[in-house]
TORTI-399620 format. One record per atom (N, C-alpha, C): residue number from 1; x, y, z; atom name. Coordinates in steps of 0.02 Angstrom, whole numbers, padded with zeros to 5 digits, always signed. Layout:
BEGIN
  seq       x       y       z  atom
  NUM       X       Y       Z    CA
...
END
This chain:
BEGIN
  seq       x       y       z  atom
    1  +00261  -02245  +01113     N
    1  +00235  -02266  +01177    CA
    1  +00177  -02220  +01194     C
    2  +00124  -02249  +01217     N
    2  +00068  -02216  +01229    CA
    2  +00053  -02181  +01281     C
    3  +00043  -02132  +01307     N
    3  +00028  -02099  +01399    CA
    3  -00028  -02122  +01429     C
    4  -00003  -02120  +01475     N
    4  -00068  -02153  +01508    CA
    4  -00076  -02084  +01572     C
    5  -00116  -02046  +01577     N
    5  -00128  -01997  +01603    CA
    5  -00126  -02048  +01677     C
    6  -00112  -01995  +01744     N
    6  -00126  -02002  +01799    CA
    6  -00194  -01998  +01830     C
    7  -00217  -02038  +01856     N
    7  -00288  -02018  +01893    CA
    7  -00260  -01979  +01964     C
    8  -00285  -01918  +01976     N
    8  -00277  -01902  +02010    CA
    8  -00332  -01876  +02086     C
    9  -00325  -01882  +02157     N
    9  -00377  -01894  +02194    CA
    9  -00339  -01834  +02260     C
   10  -00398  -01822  +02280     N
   10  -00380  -01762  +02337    CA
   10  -00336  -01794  +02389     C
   11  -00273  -01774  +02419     N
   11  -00227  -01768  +02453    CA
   11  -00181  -01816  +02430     C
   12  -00178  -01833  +02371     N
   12  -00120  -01865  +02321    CA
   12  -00058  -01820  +02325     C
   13  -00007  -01843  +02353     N
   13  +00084  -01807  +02352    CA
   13  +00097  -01811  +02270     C
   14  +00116  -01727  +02256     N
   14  +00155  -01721  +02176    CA
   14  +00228  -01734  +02214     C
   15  +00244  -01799  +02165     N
   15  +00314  -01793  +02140    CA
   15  +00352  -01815  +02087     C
   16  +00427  -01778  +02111     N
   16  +00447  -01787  +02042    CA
   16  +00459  -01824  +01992     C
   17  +00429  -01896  +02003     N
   17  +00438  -01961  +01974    CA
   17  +00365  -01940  +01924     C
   18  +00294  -01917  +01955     N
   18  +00240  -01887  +01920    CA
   18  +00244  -01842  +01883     C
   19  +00275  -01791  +01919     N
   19  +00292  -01726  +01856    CA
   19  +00326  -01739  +01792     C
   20  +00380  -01777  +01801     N
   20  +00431  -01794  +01755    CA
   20  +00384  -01847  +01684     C
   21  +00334  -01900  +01738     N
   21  +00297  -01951  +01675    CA
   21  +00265  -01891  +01647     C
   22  +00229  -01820  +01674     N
   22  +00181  -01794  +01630    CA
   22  +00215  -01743  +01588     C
   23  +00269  -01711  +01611     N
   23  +00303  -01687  +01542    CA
   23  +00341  -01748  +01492     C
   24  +00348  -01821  +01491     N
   24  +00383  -01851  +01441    CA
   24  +00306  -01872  +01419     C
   25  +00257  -01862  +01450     N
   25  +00171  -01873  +01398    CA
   25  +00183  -01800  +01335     C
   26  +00179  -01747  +01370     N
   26  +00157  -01695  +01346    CA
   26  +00195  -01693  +01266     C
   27  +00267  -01705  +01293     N
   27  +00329  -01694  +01246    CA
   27  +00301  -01757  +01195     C
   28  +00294  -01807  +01206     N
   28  +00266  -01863  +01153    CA
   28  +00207  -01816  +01106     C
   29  +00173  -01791  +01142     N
   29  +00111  -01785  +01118    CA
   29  +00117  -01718  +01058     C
   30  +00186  -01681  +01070     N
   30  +00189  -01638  +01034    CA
   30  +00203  -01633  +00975     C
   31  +00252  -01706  +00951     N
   31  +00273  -01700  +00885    CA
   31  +00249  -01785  +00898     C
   32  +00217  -01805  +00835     N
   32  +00201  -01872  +00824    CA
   32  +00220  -01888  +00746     C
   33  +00198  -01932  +00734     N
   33  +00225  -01958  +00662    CA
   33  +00150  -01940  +00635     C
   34  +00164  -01952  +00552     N
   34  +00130  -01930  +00523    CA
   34  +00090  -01967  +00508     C
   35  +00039  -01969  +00488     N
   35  -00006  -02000  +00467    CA
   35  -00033  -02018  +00383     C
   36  -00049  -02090  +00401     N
   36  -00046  -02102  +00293    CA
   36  -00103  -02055  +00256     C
   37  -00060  -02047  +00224     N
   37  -00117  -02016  +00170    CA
   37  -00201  -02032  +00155     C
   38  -00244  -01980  +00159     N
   38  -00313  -02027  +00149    CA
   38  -00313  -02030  +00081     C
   39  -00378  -02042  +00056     N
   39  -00397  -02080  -00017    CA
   39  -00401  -02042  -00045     C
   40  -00382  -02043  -00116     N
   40  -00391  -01992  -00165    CA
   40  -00476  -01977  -00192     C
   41  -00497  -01919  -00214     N
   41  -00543  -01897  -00231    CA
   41  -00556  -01961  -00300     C
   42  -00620  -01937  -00313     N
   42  -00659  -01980  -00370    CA
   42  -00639  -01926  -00452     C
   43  -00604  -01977  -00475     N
   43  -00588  -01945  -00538    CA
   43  -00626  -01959  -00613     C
   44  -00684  -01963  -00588     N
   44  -00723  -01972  -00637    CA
   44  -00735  -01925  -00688     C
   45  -00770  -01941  -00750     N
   45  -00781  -01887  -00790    CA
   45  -00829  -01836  -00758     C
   46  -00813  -01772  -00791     N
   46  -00867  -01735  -00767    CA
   46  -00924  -01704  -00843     C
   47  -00985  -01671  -00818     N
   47  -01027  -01680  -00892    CA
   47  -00969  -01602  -00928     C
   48  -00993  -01602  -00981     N
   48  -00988  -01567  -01046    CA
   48  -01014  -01478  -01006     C
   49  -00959  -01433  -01040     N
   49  -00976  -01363  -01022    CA
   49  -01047  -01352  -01052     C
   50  -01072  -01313  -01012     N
   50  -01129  -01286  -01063    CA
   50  -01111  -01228  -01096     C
   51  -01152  -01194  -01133     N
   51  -01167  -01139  -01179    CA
   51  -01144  -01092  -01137     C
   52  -01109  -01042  -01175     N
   52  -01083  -00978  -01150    CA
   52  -01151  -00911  -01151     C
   53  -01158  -00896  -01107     N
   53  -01230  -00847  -01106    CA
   53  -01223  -00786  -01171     C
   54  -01282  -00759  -01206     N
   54  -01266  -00715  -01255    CA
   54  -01256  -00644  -01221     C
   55  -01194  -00605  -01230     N
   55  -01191  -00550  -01201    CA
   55  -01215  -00495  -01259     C
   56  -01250  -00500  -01297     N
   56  -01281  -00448  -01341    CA
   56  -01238  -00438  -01402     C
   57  -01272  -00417  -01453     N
   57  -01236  -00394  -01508    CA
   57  -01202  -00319  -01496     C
   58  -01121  -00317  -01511     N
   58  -01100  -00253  -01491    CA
   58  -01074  -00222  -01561     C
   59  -01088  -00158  -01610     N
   59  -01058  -00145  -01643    CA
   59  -01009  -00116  -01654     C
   60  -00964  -00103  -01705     N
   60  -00900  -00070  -01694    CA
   60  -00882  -00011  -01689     C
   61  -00839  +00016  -01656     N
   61  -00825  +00083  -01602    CA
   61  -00831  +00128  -01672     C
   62  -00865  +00189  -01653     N
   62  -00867  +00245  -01713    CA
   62  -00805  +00260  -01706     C
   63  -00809  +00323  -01760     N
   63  -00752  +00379  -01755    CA
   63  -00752  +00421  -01728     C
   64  -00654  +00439  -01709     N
   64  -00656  +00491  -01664    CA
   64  -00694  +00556  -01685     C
   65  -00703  +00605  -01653     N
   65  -00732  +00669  -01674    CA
   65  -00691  +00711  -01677     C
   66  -00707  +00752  -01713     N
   66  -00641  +00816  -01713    CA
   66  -00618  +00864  -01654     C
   67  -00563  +00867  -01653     N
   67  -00556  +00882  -01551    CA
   67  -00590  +00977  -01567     C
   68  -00599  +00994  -01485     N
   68  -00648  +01066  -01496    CA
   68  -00594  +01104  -01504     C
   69  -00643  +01186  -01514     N
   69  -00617  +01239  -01500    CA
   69  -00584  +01220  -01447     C
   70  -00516  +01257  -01411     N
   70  -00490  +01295  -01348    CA
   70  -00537  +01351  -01321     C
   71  -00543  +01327  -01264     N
   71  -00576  +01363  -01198    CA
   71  -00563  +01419  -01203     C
   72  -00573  +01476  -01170     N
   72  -00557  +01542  -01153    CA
   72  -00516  +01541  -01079     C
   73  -00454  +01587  -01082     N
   73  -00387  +01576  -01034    CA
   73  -00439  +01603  -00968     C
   74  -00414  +01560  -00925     N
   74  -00402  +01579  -00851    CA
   74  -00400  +01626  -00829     C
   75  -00448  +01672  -00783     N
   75  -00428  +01715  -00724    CA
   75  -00360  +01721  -00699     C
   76  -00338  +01790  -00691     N
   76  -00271  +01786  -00686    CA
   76  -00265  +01764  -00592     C
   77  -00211  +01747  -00580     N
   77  -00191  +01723  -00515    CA
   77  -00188  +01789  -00476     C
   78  -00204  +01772  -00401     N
   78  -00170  +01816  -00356    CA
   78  -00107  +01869  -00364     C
   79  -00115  +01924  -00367     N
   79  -00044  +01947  -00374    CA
   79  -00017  +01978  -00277     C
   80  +00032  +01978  -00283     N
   80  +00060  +02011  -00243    CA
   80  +00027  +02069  -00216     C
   81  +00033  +02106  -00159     N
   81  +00003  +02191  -00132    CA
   81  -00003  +02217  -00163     C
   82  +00066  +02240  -00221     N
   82  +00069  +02315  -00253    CA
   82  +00084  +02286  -00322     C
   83  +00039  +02193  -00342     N
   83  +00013  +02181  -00398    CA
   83  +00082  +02152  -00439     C
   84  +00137  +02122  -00400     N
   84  +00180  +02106  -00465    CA
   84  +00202  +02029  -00405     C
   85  +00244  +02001  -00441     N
   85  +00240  +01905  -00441    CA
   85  +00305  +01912  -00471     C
   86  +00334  +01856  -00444     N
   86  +00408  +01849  -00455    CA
   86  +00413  +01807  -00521     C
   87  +00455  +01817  -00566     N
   87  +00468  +01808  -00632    CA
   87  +00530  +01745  -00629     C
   88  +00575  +01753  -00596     N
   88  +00645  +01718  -00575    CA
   88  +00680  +01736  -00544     C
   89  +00739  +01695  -00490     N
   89  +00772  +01691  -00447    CA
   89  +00820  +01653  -00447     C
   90  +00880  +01692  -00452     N
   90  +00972  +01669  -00461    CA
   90  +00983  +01690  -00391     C
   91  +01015  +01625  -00371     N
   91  +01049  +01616  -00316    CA
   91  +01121  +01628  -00328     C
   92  +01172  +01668  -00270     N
   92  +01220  +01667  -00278    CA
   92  +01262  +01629  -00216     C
   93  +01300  +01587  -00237     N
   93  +01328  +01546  -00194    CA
   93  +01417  +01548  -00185     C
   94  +01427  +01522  -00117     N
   94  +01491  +01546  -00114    CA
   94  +01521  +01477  -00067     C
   95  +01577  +01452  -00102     N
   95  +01602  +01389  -00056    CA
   95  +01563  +01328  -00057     C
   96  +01507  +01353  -00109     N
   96  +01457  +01282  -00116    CA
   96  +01383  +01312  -00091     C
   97  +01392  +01364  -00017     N
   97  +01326  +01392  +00014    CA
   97  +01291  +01436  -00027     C
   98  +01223  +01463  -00015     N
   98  +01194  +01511  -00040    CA
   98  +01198  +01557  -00010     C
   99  +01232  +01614  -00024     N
   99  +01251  +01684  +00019    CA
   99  +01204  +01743  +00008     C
  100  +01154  +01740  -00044     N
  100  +01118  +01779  -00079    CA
  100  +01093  +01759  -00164     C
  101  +01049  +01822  -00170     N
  101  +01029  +01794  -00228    CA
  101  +00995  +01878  -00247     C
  102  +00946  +01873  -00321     N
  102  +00924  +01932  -00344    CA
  102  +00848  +01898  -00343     C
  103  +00797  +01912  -00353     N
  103  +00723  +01918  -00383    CA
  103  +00682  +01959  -00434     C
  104  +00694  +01938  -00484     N
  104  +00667  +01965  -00554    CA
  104  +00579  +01945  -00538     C
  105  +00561  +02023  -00543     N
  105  +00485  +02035  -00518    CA
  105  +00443  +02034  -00581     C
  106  +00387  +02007  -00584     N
  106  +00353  +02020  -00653    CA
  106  +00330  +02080  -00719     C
  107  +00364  +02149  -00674     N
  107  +00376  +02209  -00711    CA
  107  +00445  +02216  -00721     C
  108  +00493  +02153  -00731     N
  108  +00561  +02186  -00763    CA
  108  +00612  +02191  -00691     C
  109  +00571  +02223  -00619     N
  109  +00606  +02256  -00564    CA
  109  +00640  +02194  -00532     C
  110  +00709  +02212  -00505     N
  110  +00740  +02164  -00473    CA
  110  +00719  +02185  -00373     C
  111  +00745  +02121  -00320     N
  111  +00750  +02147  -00270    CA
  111  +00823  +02108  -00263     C
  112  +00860  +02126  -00210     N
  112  +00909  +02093  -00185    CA
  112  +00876  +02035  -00138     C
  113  +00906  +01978  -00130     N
  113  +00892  +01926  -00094    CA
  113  +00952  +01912  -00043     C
  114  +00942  +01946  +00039     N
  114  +00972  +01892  +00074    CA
  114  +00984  +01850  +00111     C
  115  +01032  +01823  +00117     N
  115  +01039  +01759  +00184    CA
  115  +01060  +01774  +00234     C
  116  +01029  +01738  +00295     N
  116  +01063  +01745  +00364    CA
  116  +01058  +01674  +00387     C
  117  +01105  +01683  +00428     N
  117  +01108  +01579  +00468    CA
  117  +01137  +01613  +00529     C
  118  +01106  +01547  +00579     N
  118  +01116  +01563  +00630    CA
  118  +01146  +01495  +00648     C
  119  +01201  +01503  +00718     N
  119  +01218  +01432  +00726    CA
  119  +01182  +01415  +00783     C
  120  +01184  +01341  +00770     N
  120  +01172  +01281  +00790    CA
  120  +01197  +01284  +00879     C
END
């Protein structure tokens, strides 16, 4: 069914017999049926590819070269104040926690390592 909009004119009364025709317009207008399919495209032949452009004559990859000398080693890193860097660190744990531990210094020297916790 088709809507037929209201003409509407200055000091025209809205009611609800009007309101009601223009929401059962609106609601029509929102979902409609579908519409047939248009025409299929032209399936005609189309011409012949042309020529693939010449991308140059490429010859085949040389050989690898023989890998170099090794570089000369690195500047040594930052050391510590009094020049030594930690070597390794064993944790000692207790009940599962870490309660302490030692620090093996890069001259051999150990320090003790410990823990404190504070509660929550």
């Amino acid at each position: 069914m088709a809507y037929t909009p209201t003409t509407w004119t200055d000091g025209d009364l809205i009611t609800a017999e009007k309101l009601n025709k223009l929401e059962a317009g609106v609601q029509n207008e929102q979902v409609g049926p579908r519409g047939p399919a248009g025409p299929k495209g032209d399936t005609g032949d189309t011409g012949p590819q042309g020529p693939k452009g010449d991308t140059g004559a490429q010859g085949p990859a040389g050989k690898t070269g023989p890998q170099g000398q090794q570089g000369p080693q690195g500047a040594a890193g930052a050391a510590g104040a009094d020049g030594k860097s930690v070597k390794a660190i064993a944790l000692t744990t207790t009940g599962g926690a870490v309660t302490g531990g030692t620090c093996t210094l890069s001259d051999d020297s150990t320090i003790q390592i410990t823990v404190t916790t504070t509660e929550a």
